[in-house]
PATOR-403401 format. One record per residue (C-alpha): x, y, z; residue in one letter; residue number from 1. Coordinates in Angstrom, 2 decimals, padded with zeros to 5 digits. Layout:
<pts>
[[X, Y, Z], "A", NUM]
...
</pts>
This chain:
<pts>
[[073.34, -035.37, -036.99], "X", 1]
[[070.54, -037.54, -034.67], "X", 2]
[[070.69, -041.08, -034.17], "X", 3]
[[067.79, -042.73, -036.50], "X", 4]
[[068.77, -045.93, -034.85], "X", 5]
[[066.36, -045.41, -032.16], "X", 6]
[[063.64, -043.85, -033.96], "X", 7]
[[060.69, -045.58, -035.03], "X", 8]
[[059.76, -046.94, -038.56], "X", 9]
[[057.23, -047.85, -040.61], "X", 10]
[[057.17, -049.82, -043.54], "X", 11]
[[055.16, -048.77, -046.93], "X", 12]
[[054.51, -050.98, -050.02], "X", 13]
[[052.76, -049.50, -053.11], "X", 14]
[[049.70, -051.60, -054.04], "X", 15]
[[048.60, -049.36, -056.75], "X", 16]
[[049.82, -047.91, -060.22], "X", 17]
[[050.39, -044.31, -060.85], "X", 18]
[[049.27, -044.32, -064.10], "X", 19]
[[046.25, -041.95, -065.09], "X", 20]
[[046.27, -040.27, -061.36], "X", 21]
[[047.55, -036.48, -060.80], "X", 22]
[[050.96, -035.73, -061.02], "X", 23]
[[050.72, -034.90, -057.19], "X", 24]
[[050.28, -038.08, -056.34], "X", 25]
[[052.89, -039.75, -058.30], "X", 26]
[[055.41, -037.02, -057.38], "X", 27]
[[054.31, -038.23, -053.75], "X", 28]
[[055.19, -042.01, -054.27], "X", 29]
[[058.97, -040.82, -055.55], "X", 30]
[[059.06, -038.43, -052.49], "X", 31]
[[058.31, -041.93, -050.71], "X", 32]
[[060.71, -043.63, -052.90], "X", 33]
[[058.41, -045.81, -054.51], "X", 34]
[[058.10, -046.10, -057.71], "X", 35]
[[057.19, -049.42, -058.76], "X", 36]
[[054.52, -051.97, -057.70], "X", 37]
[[055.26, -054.14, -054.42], "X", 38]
[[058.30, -051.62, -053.78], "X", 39]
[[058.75, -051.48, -049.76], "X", 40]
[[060.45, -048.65, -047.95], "X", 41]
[[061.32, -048.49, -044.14], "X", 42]
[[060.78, -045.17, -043.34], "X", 43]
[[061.37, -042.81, -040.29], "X", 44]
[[057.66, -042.44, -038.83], "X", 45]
[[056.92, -038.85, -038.67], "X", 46]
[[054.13, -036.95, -039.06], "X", 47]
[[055.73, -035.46, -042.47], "X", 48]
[[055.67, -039.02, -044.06], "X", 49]
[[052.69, -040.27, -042.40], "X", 50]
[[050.91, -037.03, -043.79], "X", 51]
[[052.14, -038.30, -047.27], "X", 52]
[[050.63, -041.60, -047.18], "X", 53]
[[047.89, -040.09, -046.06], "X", 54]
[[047.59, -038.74, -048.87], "X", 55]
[[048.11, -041.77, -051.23], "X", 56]
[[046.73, -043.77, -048.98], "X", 57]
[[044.32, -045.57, -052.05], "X", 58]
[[048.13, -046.75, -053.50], "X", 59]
[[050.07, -047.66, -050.58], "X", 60]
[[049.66, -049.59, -047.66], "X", 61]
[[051.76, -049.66, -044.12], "X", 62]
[[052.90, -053.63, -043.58], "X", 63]
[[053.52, -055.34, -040.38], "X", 64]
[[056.66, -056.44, -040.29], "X", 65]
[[057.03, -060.09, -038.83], "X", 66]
[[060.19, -061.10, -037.52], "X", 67]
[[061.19, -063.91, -039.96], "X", 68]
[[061.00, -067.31, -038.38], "X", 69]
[[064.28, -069.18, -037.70], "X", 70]
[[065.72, -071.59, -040.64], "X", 71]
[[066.18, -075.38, -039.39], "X", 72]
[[069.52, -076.36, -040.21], "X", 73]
</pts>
């Protein structure tokens, strides 16, 4: 199998509700693996998923992940 270690990721969080929009779209967020609000996902970034938040792109949003600060002891 390939290494995903090395590969790039994004990370998606769903910022809006499936309810009342096509079944296309919500069938997208599970194919995403979200499925409930403020879910994240780190994902493999390839042109397959970016083409699917692309296409949900009104109920999901990419976050910049910040490398946490240090804790004082």
């Amino acid at each position: 199998m390939a290494d995903t270690g090395k590969k790039k990721t994004i990370v998606v969080e769903q910022i809006g509700s499936p309810i009342g929009r096509p079944a296309i779209q919500r069938a997208t967020l599970i194919g995403l693996g979200l499925n409930k609000m403020h879910k994240r996902r780190t994902l493999i970034d390839s042109p397959q998923v970016r083409g699917m938040v692309a296409k949900i792109s009104h109920l999901v949003r990419i976050v910049d992940e910040e490398p946490s600060p240090k804790k004082k002891p």
